[in-house]
C-alpha positions as CSV (number, residue, x, y, z in Angstrom):
1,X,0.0,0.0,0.0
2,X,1.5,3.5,-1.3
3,X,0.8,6.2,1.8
4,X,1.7,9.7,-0.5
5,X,3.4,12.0,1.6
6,X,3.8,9.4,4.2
7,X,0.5,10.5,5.9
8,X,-0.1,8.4,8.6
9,X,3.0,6.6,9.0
10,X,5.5,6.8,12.2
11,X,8.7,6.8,11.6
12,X,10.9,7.8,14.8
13,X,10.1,8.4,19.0
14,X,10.2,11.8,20.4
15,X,9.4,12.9,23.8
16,X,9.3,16.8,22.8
17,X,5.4,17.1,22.2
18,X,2.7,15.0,21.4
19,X,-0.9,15.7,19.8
20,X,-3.9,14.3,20.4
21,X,-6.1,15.3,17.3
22,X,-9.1,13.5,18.0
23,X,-8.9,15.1,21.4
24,X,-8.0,18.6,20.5
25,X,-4.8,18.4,23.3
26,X,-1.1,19.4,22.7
27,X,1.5,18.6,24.9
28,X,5.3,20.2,25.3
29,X,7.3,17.9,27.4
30,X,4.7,16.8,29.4
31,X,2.9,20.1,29.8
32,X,-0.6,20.8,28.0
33,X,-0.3,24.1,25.9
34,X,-3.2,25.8,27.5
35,X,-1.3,25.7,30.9
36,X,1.6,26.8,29.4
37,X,0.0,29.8,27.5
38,X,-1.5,31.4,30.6
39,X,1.7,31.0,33.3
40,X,4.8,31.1,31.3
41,X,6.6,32.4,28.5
42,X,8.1,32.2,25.3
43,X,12.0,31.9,26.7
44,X,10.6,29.4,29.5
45,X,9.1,27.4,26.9
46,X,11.9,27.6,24.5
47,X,14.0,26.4,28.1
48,X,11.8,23.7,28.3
49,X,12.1,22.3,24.9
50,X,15.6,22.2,25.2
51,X,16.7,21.3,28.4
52,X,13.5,18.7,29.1
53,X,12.3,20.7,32.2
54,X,10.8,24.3,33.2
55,X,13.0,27.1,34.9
56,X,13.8,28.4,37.8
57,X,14.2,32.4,37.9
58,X,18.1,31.9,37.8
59,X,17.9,29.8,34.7
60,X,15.4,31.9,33.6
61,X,17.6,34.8,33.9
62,X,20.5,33.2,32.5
63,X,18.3,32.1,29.0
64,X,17.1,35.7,28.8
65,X,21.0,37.2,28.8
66,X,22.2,34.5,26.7
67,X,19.2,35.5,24.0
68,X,20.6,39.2,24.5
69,X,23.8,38.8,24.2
70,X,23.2,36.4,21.0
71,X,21.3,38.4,19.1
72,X,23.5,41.0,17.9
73,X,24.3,40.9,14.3
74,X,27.8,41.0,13.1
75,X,29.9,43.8,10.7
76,X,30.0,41.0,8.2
77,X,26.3,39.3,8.4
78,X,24.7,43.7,8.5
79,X,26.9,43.6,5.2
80,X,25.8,40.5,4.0
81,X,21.9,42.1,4.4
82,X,22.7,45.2,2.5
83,X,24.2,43.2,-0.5
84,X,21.3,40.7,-1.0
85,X,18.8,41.4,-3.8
86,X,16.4,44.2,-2.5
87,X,13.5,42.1,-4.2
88,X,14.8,39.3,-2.2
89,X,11.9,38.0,-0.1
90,X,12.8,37.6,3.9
91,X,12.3,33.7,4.3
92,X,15.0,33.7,1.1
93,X,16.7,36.4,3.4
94,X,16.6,34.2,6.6
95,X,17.7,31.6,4.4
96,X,21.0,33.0,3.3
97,X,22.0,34.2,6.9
98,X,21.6,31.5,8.8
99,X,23.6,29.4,5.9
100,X,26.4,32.1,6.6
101,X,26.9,31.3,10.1
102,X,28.2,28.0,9.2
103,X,31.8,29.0,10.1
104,X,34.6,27.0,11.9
105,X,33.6,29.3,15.3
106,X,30.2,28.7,15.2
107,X,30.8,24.7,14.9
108,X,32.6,24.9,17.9
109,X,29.9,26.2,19.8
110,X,27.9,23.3,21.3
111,X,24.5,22.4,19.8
112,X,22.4,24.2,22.8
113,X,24.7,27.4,22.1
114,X,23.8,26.8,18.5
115,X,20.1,26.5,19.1
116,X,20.1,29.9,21.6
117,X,22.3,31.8,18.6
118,X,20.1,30.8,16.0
119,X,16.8,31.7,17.8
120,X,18.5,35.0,18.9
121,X,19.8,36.0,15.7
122,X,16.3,35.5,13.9
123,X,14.1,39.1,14.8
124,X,17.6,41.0,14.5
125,X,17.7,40.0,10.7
126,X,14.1,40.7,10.7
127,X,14.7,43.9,12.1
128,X,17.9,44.7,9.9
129,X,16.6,43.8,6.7
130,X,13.1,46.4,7.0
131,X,15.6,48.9,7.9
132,X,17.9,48.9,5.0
133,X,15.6,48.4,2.8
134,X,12.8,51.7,4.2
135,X,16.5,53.5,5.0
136,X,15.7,53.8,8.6
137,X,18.7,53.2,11.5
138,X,18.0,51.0,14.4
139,X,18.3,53.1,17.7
140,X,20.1,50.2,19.4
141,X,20.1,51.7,22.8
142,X,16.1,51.9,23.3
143,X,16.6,47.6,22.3
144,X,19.1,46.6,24.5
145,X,16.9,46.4,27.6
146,X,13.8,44.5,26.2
147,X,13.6,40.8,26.9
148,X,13.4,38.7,23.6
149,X,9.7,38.7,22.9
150,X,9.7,43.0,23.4
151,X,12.8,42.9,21.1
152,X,11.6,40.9,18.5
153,X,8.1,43.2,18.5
154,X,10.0,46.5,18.5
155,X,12.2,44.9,15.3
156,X,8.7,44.0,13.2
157,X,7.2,47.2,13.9
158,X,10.0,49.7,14.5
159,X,7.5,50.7,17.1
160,X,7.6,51.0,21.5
161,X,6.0,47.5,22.3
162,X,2.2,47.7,23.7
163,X,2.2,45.2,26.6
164,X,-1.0,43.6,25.4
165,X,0.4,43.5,21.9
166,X,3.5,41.8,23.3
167,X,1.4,39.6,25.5
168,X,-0.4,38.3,22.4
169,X,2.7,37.7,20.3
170,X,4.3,36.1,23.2
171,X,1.2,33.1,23.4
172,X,1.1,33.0,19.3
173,X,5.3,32.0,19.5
174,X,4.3,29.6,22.9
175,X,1.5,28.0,20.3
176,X,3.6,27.7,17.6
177,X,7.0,26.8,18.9
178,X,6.8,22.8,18.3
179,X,3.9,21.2,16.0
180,X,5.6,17.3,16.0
181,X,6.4,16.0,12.9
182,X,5.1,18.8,10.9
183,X,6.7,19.1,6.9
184,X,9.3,21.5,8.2
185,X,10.4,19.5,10.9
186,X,10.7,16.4,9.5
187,X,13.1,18.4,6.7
188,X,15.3,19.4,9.8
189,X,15.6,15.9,11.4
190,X,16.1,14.5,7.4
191,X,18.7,16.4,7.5
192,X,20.3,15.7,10.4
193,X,20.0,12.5,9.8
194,X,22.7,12.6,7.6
195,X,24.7,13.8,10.3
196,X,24.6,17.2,8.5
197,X,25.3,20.1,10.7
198,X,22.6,22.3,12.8
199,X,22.9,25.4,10.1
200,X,22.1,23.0,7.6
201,X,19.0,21.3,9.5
202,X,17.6,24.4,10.3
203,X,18.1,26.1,7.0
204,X,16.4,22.9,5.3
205,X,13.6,23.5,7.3
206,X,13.6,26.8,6.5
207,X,13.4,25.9,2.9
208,X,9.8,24.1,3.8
209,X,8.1,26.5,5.7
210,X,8.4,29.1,2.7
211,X,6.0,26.8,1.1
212,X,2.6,28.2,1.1
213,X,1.2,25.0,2.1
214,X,2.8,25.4,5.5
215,X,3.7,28.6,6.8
216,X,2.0,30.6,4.7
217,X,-2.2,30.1,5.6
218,X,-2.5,33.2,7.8
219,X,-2.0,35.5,4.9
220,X,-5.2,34.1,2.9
221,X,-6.9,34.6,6.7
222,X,-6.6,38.3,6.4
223,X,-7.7,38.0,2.2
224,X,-11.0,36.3,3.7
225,X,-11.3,39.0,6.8
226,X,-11.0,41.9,3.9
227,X,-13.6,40.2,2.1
228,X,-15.8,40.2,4.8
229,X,-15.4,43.7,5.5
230,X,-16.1,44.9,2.3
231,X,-19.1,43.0,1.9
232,X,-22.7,44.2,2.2
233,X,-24.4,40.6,3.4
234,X,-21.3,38.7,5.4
235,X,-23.5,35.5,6.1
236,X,-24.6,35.2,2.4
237,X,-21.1,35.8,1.5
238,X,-20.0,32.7,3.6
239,X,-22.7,30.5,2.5
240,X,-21.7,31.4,-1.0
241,X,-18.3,30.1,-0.4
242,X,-19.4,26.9,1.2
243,X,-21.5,26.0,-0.9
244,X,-19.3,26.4,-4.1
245,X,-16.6,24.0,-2.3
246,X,-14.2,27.2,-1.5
247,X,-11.1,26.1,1.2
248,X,-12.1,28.7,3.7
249,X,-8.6,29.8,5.2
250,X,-8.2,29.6,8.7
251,X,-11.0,26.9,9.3
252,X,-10.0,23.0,9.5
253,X,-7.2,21.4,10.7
254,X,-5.5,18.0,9.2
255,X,-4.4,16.8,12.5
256,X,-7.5,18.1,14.8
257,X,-10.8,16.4,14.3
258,X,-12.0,19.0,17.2
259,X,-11.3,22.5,18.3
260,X,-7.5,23.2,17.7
261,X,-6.3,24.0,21.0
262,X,-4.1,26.9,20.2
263,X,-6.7,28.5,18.4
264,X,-8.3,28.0,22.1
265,X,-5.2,29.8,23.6
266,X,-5.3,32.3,21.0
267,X,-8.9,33.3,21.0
268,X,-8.7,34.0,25.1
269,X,-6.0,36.7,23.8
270,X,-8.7,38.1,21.3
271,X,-11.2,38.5,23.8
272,X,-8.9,40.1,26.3
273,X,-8.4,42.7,23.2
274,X,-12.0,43.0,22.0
275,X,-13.2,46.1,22.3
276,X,-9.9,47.9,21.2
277,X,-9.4,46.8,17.7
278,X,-11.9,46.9,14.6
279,X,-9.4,44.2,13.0
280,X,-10.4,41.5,15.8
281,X,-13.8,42.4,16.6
282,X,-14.1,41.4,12.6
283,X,-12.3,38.7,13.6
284,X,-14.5,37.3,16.4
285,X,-17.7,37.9,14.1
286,X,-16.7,36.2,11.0
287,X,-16.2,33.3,13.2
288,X,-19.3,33.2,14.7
289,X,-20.9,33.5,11.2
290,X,-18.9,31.4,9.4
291,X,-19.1,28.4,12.6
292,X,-22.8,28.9,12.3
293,X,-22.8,28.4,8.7
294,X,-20.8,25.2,8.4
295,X,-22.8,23.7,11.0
296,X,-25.5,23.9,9.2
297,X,-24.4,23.6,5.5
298,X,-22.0,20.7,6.2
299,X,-23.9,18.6,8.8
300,X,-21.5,16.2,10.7
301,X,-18.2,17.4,9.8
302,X,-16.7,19.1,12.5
303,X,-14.4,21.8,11.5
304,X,-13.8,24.4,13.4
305,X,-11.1,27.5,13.4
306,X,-7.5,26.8,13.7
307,X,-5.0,29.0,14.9
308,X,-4.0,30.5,11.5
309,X,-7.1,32.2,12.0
310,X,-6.4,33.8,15.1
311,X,-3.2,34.1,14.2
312,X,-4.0,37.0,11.4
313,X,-6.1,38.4,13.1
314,X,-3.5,38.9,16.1
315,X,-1.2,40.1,13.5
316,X,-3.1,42.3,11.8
317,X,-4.0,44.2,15.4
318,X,-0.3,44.6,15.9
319,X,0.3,46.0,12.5
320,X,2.2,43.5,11.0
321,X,3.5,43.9,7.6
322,X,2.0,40.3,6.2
323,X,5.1,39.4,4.6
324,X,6.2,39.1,7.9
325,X,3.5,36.5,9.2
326,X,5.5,33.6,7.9
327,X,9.6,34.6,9.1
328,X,7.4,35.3,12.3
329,X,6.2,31.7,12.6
330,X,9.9,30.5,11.4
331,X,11.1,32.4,14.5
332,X,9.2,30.9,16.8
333,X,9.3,26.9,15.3
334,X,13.4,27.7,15.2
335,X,13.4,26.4,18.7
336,X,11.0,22.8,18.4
337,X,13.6,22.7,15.0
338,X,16.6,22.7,17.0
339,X,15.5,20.7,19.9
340,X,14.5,17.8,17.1
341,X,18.0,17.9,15.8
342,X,19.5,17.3,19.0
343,X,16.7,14.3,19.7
344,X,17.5,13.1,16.1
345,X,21.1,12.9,16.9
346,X,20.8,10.9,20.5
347,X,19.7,8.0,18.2
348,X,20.1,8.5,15.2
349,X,19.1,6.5,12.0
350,X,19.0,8.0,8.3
351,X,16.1,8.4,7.1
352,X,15.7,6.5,3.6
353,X,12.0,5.8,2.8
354,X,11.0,3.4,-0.3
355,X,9.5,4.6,-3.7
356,X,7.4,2.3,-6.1
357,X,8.5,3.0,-10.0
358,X,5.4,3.3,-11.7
359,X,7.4,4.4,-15.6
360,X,8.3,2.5,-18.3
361,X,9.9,-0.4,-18.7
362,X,11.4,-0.4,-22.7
363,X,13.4,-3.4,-24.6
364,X,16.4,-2.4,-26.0
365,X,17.4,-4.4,-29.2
């Protein structure tokens, strides 16, 4: 039997995460998302991952220096920026950074150094690559005392941080941190299979989330939110898209037969929010309306919003350029990437999957 795109089939252990689609439950390490989400953050998650346990404040303090200290960018990689292509898009940018940090000094850091630089370095390329290319200088001073998630926010939006805004970001990097065996993760432990280096791993994986069938849904979110808005009869304009068989973005979920419980997470953000942004009020009624619809239009089928959906909409609030939405998700999954290399490599097996030839076979006189 021939499983295309090797749905269904396990291939390796891991005791990073785990989901539970018909259950609508994730799980980091033990830890169910929804607890995670709403008494830690983004740095004590990404600790987590990688060392197998939360931390305490010391370690917590120690993660949150290393990320600061890590996260400058070099004379030689700002240079790199300005030389790229200024039509070059920013996952191709991401791409060709993180490639040049394969040097002899970096492979000498070990892999947990490797993971912290490579998670640092991320919103400062971000960050340096906008600015070059609107001519705009960075005012390094105001950044050196904001803790990676308030970094990384200043560096998207060359704004001062709103703590709600930074609280939102913070739970949308938590949710999307470590997904299990997702495409760009399994590209990242491919390749360290191979006993490739961690540059390479990552920058594989990087490779697969460009794709639009990964890390690109939240951006046709925001094309269906527009719609709405512009509409004159939102509910008919739902039912006309169900009914003609149109993918509505930002509504079913592959691996969750139920509610997608970062969507969950995200939602409680929204509704702390509501009220102080048109972008997810909009939000919060399309999915009422378009909920309402597909339970009655498609009896029995039980989709519901995933957290692309929220995602956008969490996005859009903050005022997000959406040609950032996906090197914002790569920033976040950088860390599950990193902590599945160094899984991959405690035993480690090449991966080398079968193919069935289904050409020709010609007689040659």
């Amino acid at each position: 039997m021939i499983f295309h795109g090797l749905k269904g089939i396990t291939c390796t252990e891991t005791a990073i995460s785990h989901i539970d689609g018909d259950n609508g439950q994730l799980i980091y390490r033990g830890y169910d998302i929804n607890y995670l989400t709403k008494n830690h953050t983004f740095v004590e998650v990404a600790y987590l991952l990688w060392f197998g346990e939360l931390p305490n404040q010391q370690e917590l303090n120690w993660l949150t220096n290393e990320l600061k200290a890590r996260r400058v960018l070099s004379d030689s990689t700002k240079q790199l920026i300005k030389l790229l292509p200024e039509d070059m898009d920013m996952m191709s940018v991401m791409s060709t950074v993180i490639a040049s940090l394969n040097t002899a000094t970096f492979n000498q850091m070990t892999e947990i150094e490797q993971s912290m630089m490579l998670t640092a370095i991320m919103p400062s390329i971000i960050g340096y690559r906008k600015s070059v290319q609107k001519n705009y200088v960075i005012d390094e001073k105001i950044t050196e005392d904001l803790n990676h998630i308030e970094y990384f926010l200043h560096m998207l939006t060359d704004k001062k941080p709103e703590p709600t805004h930074v609280k939102a970001l913070d739970t949308y990097m938590i949710l999307t941190i470590e997904h299990g065996l997702n495409a760009s993760t399994f590209s990242s432990r491919v390749t360290a299979s191979t006993e490739s280096d961690m540059v390479a791993a990552v920058t594989s994986a990087i490779g697969t989330m460009k794709g639009p069938l990964h890390g690109g849904a939240p951006t046709g979110v925001l094309d269906l939110l527009e719609e709405v808005a512009s509409s004159q009869n939102s509910v008919q304009l739902i039912e006309q898209k169900i009914n003609s068989g149109e993918k509505l973005m930002g509504f079913g979920h592959r691996v969750y037969k139920t509610t997608d419980p970062r969507a969950i997470a995200l939602k409680e953000k929204l509704i702390d929010m509501k009220g102080n942004d048109e972008w997810l009020d909009l939000a919060m009624n399309v999915e009422e309306i378009t909920i309402d619809a597909l339970n009655r239009l498609k009896l029995g089928r039980g989709i519901y919003t995933n957290v692309e959906f929220y995602a956008a909409a969490i996005m859009k609030a903050i005022d997000m350029d959406p040609a950032l939405f996906t090197p914002t998700f790569t920033s976040s999954r950088v860390v599950g990437w990193t902590t599945h290399v160094m899984e991959q490599a405690e035993n480690n097996v090449i991966f080398r999957p079968q193919s069935t030839y289904i050409g020709k076979f010609l007689t040659h006189v």
